[in-house]
HTML snippet that shows the backbone in 3Dmol.js (N, CA, C, O; Angstrom):
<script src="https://3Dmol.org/build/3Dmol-min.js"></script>
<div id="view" style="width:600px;height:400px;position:relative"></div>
<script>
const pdb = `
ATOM      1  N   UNK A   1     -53.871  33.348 253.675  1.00  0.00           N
ATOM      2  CA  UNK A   1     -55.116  33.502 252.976  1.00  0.00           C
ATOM      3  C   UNK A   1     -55.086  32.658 251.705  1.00  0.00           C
ATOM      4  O   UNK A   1     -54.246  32.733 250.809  1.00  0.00           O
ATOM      5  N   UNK A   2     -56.030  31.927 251.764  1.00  0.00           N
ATOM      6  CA  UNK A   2     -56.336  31.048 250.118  1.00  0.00           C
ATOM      7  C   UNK A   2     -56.357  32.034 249.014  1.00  0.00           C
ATOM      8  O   UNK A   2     -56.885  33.146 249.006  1.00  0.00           O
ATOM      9  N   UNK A   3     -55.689  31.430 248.080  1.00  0.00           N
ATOM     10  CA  UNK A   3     -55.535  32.000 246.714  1.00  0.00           C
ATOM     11  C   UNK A   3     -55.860  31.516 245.619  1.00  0.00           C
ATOM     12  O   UNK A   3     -55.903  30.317 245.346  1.00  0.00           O
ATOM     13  N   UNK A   4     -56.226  32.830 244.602  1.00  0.00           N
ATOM     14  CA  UNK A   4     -56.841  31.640 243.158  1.00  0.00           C
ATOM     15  C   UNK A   4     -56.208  32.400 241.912  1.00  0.00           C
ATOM     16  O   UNK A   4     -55.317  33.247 241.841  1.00  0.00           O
ATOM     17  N   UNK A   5     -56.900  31.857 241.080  1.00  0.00           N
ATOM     18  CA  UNK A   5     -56.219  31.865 239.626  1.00  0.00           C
ATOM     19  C   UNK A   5     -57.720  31.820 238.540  1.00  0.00           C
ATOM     20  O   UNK A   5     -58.430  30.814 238.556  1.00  0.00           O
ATOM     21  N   UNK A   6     -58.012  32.843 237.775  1.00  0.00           N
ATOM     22  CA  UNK A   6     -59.323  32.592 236.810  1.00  0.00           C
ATOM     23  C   UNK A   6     -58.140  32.309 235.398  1.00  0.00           C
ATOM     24  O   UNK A   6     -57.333  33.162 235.032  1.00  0.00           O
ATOM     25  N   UNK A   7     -58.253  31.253 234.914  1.00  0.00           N
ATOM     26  CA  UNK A   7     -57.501  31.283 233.567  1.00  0.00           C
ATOM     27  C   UNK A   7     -57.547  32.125 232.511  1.00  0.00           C
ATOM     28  O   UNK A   7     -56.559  32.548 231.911  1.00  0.00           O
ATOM     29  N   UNK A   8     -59.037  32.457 232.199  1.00  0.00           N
ATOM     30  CA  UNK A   8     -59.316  33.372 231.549  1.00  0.00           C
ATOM     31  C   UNK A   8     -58.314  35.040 231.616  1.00  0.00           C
ATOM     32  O   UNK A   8     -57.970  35.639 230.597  1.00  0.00           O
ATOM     33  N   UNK A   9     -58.050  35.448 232.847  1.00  0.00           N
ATOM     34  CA  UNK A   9     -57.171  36.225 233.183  1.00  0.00           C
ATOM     35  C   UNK A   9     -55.748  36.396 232.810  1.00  0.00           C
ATOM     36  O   UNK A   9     -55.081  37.362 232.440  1.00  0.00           O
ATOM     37  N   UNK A  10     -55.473  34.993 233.055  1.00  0.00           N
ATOM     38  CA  UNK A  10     -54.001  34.656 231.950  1.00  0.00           C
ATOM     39  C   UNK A  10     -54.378  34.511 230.262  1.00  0.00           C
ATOM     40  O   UNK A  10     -53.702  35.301 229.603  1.00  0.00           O
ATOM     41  N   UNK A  11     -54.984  33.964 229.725  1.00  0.00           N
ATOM     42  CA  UNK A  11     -55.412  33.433 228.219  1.00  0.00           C
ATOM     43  C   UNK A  11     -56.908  33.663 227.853  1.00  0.00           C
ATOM     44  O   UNK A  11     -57.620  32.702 227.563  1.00  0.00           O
ATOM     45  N   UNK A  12     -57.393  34.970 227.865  1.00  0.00           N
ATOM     46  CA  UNK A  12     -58.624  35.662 227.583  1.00  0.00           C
ATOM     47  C   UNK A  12     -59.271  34.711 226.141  1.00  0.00           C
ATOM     48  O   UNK A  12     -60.391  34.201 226.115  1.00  0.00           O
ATOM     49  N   UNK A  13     -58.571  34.670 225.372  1.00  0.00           N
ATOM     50  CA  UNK A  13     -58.576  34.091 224.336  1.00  0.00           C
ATOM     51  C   UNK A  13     -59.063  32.778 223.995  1.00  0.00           C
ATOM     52  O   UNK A  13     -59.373  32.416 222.860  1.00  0.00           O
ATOM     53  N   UNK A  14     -59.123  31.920 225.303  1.00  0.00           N
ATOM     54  CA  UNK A  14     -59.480  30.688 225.166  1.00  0.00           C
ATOM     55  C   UNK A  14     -60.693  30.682 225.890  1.00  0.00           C
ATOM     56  O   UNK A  14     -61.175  29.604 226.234  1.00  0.00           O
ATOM     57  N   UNK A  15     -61.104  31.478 226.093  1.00  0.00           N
ATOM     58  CA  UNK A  15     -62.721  31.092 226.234  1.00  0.00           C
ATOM     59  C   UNK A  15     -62.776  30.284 227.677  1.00  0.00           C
ATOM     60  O   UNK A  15     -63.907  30.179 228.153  1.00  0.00           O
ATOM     61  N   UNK A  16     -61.776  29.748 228.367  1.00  0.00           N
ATOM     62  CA  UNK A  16     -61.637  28.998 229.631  1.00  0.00           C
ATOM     63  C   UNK A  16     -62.498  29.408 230.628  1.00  0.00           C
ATOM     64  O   UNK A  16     -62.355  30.629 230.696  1.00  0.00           O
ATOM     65  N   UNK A  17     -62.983  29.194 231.109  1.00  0.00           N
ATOM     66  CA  UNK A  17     -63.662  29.382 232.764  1.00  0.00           C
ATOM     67  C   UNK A  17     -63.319  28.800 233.869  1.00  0.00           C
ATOM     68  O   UNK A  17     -64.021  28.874 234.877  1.00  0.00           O
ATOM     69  N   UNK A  18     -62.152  28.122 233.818  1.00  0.00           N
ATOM     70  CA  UNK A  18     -61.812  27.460 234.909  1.00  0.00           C
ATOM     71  C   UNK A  18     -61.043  28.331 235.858  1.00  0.00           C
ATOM     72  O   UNK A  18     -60.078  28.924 235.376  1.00  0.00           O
ATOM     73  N   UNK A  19     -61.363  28.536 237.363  1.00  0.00           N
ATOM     74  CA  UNK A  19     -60.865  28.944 238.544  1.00  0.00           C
ATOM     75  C   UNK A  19     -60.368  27.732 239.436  1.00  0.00           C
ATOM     76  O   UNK A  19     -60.996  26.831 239.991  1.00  0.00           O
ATOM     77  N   UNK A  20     -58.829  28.072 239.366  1.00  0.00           N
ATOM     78  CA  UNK A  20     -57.648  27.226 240.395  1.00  0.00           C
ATOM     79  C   UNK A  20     -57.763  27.787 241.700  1.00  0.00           C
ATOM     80  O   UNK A  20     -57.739  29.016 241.769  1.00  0.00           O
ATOM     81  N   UNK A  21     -57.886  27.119 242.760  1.00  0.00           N
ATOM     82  CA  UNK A  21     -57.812  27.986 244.317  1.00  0.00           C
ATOM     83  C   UNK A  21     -57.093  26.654 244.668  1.00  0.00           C
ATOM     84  O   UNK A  21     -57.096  25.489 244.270  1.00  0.00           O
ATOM     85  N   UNK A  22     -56.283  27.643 245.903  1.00  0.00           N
ATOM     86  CA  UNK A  22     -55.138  26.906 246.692  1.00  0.00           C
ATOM     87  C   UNK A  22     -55.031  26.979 247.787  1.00  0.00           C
ATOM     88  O   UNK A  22     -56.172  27.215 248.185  1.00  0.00           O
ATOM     89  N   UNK A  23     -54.198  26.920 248.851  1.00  0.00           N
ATOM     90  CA  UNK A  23     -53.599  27.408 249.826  1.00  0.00           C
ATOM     91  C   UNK A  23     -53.346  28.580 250.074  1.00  0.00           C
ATOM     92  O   UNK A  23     -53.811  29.418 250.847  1.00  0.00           O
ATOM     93  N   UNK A  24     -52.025  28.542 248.839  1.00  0.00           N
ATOM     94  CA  UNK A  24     -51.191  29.617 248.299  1.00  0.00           C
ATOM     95  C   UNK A  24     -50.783  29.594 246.784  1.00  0.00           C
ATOM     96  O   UNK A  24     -51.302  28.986 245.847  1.00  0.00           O
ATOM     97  N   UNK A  25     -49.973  30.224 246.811  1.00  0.00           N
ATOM     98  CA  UNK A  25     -49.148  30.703 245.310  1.00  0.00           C
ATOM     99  C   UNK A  25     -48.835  29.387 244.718  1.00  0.00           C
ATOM    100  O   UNK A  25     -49.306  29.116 243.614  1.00  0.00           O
ATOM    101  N   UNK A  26     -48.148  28.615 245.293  1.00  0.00           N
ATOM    102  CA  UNK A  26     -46.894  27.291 245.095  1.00  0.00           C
ATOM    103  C   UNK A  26     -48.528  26.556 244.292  1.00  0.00           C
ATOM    104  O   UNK A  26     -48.815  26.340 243.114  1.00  0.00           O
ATOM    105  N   UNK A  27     -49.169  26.384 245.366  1.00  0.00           N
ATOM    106  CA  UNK A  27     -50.153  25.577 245.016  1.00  0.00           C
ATOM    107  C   UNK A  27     -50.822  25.637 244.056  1.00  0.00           C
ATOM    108  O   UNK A  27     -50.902  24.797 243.160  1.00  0.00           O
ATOM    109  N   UNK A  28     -51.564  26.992 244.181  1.00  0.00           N
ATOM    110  CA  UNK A  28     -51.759  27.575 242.550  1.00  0.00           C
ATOM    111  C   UNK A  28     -51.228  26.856 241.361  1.00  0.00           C
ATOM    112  O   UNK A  28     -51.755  26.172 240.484  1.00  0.00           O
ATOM    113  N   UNK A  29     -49.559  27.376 241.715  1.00  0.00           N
ATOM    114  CA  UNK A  29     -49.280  26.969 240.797  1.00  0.00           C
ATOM    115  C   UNK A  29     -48.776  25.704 239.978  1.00  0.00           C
ATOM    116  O   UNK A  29     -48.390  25.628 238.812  1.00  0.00           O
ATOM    117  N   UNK A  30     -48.882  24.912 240.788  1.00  0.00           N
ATOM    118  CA  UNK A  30     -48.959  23.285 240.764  1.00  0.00           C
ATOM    119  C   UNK A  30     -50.115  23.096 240.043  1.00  0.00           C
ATOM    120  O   UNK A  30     -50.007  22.909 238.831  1.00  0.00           O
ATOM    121  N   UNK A  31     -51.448  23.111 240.678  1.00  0.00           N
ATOM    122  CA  UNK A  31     -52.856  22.980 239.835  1.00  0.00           C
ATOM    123  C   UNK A  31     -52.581  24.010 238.442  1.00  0.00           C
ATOM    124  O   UNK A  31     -52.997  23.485 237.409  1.00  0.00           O
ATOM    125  N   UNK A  32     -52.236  24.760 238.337  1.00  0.00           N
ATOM    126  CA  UNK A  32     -52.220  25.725 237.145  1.00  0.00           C
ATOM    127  C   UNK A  32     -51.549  25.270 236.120  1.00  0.00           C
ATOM    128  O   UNK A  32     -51.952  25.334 234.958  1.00  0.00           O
ATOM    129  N   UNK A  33     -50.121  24.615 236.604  1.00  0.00           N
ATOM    130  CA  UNK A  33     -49.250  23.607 235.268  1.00  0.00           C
ATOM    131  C   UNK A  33     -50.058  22.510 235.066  1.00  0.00           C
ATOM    132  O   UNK A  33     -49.901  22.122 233.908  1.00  0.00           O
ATOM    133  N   UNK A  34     -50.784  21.894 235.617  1.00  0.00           N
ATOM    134  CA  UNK A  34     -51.511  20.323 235.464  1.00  0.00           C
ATOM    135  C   UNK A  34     -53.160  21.081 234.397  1.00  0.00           C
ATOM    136  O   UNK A  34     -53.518  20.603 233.321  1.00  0.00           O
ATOM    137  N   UNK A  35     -53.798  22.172 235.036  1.00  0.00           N
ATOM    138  CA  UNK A  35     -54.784  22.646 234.020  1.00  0.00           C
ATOM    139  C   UNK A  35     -54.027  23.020 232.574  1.00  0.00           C
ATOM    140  O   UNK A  35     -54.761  22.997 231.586  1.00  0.00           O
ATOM    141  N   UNK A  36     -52.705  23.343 232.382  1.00  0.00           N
ATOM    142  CA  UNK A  36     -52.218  24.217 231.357  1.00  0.00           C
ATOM    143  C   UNK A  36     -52.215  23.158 230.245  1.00  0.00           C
ATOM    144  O   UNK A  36     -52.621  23.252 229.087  1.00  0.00           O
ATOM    145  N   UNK A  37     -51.651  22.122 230.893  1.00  0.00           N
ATOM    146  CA  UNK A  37     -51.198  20.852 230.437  1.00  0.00           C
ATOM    147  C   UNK A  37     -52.382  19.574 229.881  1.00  0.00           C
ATOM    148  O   UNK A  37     -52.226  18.812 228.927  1.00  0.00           O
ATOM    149  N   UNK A  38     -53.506  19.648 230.775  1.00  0.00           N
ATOM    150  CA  UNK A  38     -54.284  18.840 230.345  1.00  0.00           C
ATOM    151  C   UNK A  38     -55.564  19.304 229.636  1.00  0.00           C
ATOM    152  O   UNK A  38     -56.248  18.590 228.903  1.00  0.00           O
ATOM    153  N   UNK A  39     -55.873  20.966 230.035  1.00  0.00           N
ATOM    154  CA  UNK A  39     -56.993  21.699 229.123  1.00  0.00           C
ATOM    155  C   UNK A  39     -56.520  21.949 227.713  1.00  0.00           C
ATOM    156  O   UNK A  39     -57.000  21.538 226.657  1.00  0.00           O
ATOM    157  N   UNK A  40     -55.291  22.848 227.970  1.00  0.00           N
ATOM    158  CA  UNK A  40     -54.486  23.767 227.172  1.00  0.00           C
ATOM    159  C   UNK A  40     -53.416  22.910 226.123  1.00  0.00           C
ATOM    160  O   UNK A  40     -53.117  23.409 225.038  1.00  0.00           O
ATOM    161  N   UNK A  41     -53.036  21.981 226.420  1.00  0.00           N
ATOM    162  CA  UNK A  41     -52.203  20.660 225.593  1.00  0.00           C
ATOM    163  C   UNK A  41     -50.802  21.898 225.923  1.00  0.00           C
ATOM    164  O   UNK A  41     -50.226  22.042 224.845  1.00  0.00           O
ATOM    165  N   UNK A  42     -50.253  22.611 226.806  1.00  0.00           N
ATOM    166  CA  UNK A  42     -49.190  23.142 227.141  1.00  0.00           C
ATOM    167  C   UNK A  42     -48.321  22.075 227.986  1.00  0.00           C
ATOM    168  O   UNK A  42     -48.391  21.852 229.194  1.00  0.00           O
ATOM    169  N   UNK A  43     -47.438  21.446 226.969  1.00  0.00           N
ATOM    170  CA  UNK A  43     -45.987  20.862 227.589  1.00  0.00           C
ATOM    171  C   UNK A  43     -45.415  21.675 228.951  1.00  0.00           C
ATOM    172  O   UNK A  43     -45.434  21.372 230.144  1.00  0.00           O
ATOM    173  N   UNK A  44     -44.986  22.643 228.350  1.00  0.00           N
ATOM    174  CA  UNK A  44     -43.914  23.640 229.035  1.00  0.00           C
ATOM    175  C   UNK A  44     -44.693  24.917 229.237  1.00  0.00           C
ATOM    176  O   UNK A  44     -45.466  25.526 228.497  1.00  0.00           O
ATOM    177  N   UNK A  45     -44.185  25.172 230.660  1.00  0.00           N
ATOM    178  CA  UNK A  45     -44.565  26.940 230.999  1.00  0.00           C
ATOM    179  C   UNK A  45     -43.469  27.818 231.267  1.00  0.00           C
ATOM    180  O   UNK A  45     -42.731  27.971 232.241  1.00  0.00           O
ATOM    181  N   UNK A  46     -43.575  28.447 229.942  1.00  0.00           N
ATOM    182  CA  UNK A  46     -42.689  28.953 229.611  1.00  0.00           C
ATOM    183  C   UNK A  46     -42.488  30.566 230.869  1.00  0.00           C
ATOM    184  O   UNK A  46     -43.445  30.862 231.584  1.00  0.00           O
ATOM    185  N   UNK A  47     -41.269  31.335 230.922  1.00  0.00           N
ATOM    186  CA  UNK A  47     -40.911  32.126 231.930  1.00  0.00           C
ATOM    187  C   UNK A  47     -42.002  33.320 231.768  1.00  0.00           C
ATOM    188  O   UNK A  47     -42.770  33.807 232.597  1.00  0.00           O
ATOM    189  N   UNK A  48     -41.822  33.561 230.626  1.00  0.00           N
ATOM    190  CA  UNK A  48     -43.197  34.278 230.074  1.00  0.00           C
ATOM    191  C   UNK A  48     -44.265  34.289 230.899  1.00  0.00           C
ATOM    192  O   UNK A  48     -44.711  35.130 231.679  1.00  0.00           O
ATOM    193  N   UNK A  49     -44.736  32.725 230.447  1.00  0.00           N
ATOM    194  CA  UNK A  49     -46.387  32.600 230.756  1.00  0.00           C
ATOM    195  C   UNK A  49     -45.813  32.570 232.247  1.00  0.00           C
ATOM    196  O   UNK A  49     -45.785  33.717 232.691  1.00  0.00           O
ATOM    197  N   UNK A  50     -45.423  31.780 233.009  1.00  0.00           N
ATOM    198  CA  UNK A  50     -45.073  31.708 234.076  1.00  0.00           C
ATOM    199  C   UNK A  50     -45.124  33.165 235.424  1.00  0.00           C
ATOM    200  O   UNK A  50     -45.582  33.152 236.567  1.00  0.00           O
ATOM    201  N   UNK A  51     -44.601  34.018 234.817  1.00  0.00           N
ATOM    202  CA  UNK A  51     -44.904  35.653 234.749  1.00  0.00           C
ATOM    203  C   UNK A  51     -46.378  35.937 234.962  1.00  0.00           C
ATOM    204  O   UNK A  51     -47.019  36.352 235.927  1.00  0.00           O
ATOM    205  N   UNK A  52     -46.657  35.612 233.866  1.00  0.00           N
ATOM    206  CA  UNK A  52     -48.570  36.002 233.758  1.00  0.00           C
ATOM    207  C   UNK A  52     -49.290  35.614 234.714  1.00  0.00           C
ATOM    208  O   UNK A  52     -50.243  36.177 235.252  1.00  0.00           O
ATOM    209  N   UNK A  53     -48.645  34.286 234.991  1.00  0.00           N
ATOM    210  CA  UNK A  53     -49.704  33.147 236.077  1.00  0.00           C
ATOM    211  C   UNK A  53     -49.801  33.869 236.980  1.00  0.00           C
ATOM    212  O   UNK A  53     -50.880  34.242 237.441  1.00  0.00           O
ATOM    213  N   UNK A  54     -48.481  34.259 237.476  1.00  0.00           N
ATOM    214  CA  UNK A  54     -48.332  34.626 238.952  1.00  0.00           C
ATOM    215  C   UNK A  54     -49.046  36.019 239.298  1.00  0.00           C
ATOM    216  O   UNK A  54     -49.922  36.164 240.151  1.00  0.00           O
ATOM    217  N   UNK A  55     -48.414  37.190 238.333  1.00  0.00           N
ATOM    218  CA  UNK A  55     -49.460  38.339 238.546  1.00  0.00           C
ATOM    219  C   UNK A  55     -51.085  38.192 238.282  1.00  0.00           C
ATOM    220  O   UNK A  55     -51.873  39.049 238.681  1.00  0.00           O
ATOM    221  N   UNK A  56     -51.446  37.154 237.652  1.00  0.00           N
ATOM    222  CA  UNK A  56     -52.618  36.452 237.583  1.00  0.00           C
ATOM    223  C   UNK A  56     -53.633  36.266 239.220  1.00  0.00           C
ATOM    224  O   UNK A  56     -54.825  36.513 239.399  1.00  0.00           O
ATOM    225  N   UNK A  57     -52.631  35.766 240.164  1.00  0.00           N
ATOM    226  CA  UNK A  57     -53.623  34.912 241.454  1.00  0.00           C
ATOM    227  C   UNK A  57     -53.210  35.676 241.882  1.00  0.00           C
ATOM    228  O   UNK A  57     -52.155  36.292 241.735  1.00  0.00           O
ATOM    229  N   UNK A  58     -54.709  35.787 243.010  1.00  0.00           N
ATOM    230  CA  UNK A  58     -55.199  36.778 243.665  1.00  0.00           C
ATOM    231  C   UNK A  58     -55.857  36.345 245.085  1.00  0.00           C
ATOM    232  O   UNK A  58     -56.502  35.299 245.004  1.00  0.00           O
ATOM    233  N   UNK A  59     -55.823  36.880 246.228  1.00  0.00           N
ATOM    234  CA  UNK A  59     -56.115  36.337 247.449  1.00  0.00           C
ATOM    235  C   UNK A  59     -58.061  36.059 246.845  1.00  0.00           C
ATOM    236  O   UNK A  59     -58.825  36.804 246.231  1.00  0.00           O
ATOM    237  N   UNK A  60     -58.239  34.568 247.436  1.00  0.00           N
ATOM    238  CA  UNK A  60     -59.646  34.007 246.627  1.00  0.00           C
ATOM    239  C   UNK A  60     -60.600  35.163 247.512  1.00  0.00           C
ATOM    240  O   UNK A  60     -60.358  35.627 248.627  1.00  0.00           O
ATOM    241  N   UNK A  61     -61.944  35.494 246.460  1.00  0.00           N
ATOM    242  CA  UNK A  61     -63.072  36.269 246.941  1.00  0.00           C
ATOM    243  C   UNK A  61     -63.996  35.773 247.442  1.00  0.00           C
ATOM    244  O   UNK A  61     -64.932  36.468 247.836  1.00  0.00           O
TER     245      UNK A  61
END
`;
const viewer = $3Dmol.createViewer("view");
viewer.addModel(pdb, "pdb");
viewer.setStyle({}, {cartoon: {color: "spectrum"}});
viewer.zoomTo();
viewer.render();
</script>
């Protein structure tokens, strides 16, 4: 089942609206380091955030 990611869900705070959908998880989270990185100016995802992402995506609605 395709899966997604609302950013806002991870980082409420930033006002983001962007929704990642994938395949799966992996994928997710591939698009999710490249949004973190080019919206967010996030170098590194840290184990932390990394954590968040994942309980974050959700089979897409």
């Amino acid at each position: 089942m395709a899966k997604e990611l609302r950013c806002s869900d991870v980082m409420p705070e930033s006002g983001c609206r962007e929704v990642i959908r994938g395949k799966d998880e992996k994928e997710v989270m591939t698009k999710a380091s490249e949004h973190a990185r080019t919206a967010h100016n996030m170098t590194h995802m840290t184990p932390e955030v990394e954590k968040k992402v994942r309980g974050a995506i959700h089979d897409q609605r």
